[in-house]
C-alpha positions as CSV (number, residue, x, y, z in Angstrom):
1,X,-62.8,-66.1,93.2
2,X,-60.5,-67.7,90.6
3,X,-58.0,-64.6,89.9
4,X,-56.5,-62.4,91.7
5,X,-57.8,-59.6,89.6
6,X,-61.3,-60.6,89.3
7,X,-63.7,-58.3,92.0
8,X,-65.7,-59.9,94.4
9,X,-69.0,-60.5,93.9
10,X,-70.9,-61.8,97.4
11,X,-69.9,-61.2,100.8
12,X,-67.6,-64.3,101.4
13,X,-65.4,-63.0,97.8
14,X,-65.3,-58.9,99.5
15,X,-63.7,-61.2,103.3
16,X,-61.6,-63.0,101.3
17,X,-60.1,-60.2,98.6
18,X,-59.4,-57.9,102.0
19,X,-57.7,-60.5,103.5
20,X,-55.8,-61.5,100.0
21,X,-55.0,-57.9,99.2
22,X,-55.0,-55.2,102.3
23,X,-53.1,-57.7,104.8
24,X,-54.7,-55.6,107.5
25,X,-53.9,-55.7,111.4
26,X,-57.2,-58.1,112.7
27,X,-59.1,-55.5,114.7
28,X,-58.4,-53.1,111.5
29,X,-59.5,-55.7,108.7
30,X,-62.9,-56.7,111.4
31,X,-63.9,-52.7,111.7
32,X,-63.8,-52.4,107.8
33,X,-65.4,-55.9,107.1
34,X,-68.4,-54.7,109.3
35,X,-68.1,-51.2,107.2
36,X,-68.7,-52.8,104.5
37,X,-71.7,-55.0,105.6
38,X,-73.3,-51.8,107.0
39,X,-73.3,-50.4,103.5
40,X,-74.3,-53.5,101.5
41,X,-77.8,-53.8,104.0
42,X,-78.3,-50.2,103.9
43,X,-77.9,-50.3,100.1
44,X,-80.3,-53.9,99.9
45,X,-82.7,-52.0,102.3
46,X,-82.8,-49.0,99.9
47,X,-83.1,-51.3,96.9
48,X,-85.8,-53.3,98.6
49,X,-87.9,-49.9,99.5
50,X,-87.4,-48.9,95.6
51,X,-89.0,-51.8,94.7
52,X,-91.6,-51.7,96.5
53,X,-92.1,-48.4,95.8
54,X,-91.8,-49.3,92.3
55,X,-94.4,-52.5,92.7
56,X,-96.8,-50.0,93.9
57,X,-96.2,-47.0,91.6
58,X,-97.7,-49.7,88.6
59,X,-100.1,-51.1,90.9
60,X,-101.3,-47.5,91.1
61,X,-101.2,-45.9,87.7
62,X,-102.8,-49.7,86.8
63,X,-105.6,-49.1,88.9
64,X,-106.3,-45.9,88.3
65,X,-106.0,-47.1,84.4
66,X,-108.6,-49.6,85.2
67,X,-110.7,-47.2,86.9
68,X,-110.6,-44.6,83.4
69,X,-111.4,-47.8,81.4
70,X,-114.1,-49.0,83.5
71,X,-116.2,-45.7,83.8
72,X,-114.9,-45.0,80.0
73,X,-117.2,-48.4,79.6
74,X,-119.6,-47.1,81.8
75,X,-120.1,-44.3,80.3
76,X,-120.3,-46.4,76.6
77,X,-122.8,-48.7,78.1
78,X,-124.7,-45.5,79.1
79,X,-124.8,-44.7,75.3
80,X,-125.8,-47.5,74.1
81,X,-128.3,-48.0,76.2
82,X,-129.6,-44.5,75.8
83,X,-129.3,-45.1,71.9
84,X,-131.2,-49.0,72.4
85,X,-134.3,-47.2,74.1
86,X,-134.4,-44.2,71.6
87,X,-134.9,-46.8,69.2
88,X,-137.5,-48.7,70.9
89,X,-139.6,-45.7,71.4
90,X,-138.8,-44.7,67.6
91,X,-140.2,-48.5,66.7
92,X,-143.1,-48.0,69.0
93,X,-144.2,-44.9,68.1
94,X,-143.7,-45.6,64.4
95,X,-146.0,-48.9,65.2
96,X,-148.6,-46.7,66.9
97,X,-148.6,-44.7,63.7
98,X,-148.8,-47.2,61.5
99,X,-152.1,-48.8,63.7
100,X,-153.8,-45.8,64.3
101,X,-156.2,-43.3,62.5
102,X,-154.3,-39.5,62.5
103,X,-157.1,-37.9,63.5
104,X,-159.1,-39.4,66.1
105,X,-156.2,-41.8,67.6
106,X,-158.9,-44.6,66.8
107,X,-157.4,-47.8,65.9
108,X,-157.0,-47.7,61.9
109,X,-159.7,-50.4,59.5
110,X,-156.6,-52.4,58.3
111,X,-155.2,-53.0,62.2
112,X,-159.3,-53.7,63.2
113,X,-159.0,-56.1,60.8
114,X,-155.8,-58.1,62.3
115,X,-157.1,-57.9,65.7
116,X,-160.7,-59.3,64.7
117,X,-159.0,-61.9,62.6
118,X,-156.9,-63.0,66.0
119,X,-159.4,-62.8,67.8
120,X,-161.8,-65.2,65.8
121,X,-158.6,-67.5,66.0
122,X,-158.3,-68.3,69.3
123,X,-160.1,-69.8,72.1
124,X,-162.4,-67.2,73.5
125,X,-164.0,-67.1,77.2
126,X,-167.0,-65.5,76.2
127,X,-169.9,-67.1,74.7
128,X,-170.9,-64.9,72.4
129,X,-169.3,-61.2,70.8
130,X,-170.2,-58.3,68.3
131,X,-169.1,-56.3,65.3
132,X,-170.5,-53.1,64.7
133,X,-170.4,-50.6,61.8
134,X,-171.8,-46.9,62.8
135,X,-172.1,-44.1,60.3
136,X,-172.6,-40.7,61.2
137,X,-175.8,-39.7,60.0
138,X,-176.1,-37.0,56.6
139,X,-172.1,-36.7,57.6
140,X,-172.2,-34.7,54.0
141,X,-174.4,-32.0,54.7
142,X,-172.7,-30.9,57.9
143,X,-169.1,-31.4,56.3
144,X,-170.2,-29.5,52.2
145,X,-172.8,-27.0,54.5
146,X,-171.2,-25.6,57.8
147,X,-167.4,-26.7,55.8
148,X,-164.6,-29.6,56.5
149,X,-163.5,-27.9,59.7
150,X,-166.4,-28.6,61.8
151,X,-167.1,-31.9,59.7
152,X,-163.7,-33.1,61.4
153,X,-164.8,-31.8,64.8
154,X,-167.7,-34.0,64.5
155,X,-165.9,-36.9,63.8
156,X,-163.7,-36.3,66.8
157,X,-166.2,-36.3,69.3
158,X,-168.4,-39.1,67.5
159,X,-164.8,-41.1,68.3
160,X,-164.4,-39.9,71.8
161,X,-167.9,-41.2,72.7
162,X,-167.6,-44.3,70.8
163,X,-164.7,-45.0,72.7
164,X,-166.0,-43.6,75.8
165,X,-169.7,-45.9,75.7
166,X,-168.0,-48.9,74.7
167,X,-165.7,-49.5,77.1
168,X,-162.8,-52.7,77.7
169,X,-163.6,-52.4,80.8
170,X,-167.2,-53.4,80.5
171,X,-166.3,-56.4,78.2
172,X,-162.9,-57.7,78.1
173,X,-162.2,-60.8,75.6
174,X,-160.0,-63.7,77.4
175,X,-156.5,-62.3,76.0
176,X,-157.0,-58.9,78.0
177,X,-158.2,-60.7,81.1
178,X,-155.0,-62.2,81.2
179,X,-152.6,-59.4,80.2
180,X,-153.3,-55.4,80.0
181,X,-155.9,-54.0,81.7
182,X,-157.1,-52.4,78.6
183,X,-157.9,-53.2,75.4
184,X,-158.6,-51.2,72.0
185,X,-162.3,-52.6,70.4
186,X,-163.1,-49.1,68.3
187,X,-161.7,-48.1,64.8
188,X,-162.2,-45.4,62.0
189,X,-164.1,-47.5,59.3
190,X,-163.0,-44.4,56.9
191,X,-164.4,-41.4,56.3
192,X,-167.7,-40.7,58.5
193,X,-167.8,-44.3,59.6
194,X,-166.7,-46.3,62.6
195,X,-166.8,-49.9,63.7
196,X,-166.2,-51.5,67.2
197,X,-165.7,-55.1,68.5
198,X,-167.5,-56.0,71.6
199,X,-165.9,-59.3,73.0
200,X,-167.4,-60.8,75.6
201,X,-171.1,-60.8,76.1
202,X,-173.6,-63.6,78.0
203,X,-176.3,-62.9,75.4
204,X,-176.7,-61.8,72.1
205,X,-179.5,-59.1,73.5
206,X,-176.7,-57.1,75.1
207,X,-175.2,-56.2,72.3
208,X,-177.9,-54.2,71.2
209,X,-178.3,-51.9,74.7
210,X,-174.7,-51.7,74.6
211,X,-175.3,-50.0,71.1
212,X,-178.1,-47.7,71.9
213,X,-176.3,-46.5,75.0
214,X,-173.8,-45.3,72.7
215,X,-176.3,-44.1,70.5
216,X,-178.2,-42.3,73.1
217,X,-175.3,-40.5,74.1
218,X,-174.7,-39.0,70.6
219,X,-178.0,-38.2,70.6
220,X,-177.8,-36.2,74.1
221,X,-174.6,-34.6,73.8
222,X,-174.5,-31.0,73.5
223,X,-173.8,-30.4,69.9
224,X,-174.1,-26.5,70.1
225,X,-170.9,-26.3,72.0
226,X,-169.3,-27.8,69.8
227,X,-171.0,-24.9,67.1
228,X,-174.1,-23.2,67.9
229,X,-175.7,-24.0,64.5
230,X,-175.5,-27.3,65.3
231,X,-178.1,-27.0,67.9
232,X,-180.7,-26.8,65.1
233,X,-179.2,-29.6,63.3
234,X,-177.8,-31.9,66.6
235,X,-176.0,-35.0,65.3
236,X,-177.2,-38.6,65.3
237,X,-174.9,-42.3,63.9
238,X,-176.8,-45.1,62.2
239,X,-175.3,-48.3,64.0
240,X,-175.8,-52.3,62.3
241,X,-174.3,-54.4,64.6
242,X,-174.3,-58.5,64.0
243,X,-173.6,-61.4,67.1
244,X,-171.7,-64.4,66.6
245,X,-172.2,-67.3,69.1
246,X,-168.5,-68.0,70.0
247,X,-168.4,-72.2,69.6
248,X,-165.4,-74.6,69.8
249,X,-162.5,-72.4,68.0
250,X,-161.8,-75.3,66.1
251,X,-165.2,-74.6,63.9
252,X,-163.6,-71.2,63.0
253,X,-159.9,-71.1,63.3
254,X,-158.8,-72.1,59.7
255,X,-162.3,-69.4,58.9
256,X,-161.3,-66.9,60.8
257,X,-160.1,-64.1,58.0
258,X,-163.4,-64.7,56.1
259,X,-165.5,-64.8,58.9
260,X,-164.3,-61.2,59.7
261,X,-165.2,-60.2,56.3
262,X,-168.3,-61.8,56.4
263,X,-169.3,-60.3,59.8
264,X,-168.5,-56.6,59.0
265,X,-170.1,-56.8,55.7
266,X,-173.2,-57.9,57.1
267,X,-172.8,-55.3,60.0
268,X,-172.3,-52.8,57.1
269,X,-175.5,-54.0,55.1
270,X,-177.9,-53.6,58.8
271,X,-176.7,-50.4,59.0
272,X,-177.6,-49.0,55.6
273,X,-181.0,-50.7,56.5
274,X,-180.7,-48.7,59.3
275,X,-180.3,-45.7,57.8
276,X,-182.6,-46.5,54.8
277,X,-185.2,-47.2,57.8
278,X,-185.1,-44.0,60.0
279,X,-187.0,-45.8,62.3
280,X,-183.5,-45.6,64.7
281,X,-183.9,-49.0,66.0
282,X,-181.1,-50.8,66.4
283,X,-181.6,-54.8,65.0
284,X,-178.9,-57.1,65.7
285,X,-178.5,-60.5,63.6
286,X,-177.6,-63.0,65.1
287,X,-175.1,-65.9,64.4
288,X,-173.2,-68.8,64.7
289,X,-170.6,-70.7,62.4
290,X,-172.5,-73.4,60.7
291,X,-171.0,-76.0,58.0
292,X,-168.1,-73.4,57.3
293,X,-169.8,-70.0,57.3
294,X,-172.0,-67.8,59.0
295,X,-175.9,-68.9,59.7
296,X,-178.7,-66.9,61.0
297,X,-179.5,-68.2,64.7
298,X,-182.9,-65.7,65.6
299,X,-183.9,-63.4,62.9
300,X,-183.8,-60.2,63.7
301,X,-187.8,-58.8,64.8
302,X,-188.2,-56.3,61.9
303,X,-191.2,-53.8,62.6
């Protein structure tokens, strides 16, 4: 210490100032020097003990800080993921609307038409597929006679066995083989009238027993359950169906929006022959893309 006044500050400065200033016997100034030490450790160990207490007071109001924060981001996460899949569905059910006919879940003509096109685009396994157009038979009569009710009915079940007789998996185009295990080949055309895409066939000829098993099961269901006056009046589908012989894809890549045109307007033409006929045979054309566009490979055996 450099005054006499000043207080002492460490241990050495409190030994010194008691000798300076208390001019104590020896055995008196000893017995209060170690007084004094016994006060200064208990009063580090109590200052040590508050600071660790103190260390872990904030150690544990930050950890259980932490804690709120982390399940308060938990619980956010949680939301937004909740809120992310609500959307999703919202998108995909809004997309399933947008593809699909209201009343018989069928695809819709305008989605028909962007799957055909894609599929006309790419490489296909099969050698050779079909488009068919089917019309429910003197659909007016039924619908303006026995009213719109039962009209609807009809088309419903005409639908269900549509989708039921021609069947993905039967004939599965390369893309489906590959990924789902299903895959949508029916639409509503509009109206009373339906058309289907079968993808994958080994010869054109199958395309037409494919048909009339689909046909033949209009023709046997059990209409009168449906309403008993339909069991004097049972209905039947008019069905033109063409075959294109599925070459390189580079002969119909760059063709393939007109070539869907092309082949449901000539399905669409068979069937009103179809209908015009009343012979209830079902004729396939067949064809192949030639120089460009569509050409006849067998013509169709006409009666």
């Amino acid at each position: 210490m450099d005054s006499g006044n000043e207080l002492p500050r460490s241990r050495g400065d409190l030994h010194a100032w008691v000798k300076t200033h208390l001019a104590l016997a020896a055995g008196q100034e000893r017995a209060l020097l170690e007084a004094f030490d016994a006060v200064l450790q208990q009063y580090e160990r109590r200052w040590q003990e508050s600071k660790q207490e103190a260390i872990q007071a904030v150690s544990v109001g930050f950890g259980e800080r932490l804690s709120r924060l982390q399940e308060e981001l938990s619980a956010r996460d949680e939301t937004v993921s909740s809120i992310t899949r609500y959307f999703e569905d919202l998108v995909n059910e809004l997309t399933d609307r947008a593809h699909q006919d209201p009343k018989t879940r069928l695809m819709n003509f305008r989605r028909f038409i962007e799957q055909l096109e894609a599929f006309l685009a790419i490489e296909q396994r099969g050698r050779w597929c079909a488009v068919g157009l089917v019309d429910i038979t003197a659909f007016k009569w039924y619908n303006d006679t026995l009213g719109h009710q039962l009209g609807d009915r009809i088309i419903d079940r005409v639908a269900r066995l549509l989708r039921e007789q021609i069947r993905s998996d039967d004939l599965m185009a390369q893309e489906a083989r590959r990924g789902s295990s299903q895959q949508e080949l029916h639409a509503r055309f509009g109206g009373d009238e339906f058309c289907f895409l079968i993808p994958d066939l080994e010869q054109p000829e199958s395309a037409g027993v494919i048909a009339e098993r689909f046909r033949g099961a209009v023709n046997g269901y059990d209409w009168a359950s449906e309403d008993r006056r339909l069991a004097e009046k049972p209905v039947n589908v008019d069905i033109g169906i063409v075959c294109l012989q599925l070459g390189p894809v580079t002969d119909r890549r760059h063709l393939a929006r007109d070539l869907a045109q092309d082949l449901l307007a000539r399905a669409d033409r068979l069937m009103y022959e179809a209908k015009a006929d009343q012979s209830g045979r079902i004729q396939p054309s067949v064809l192949r893309v030639e120089n460009g566009s569509l050409a006849e490979v067998v013509s169709s055996t006409r009666p």
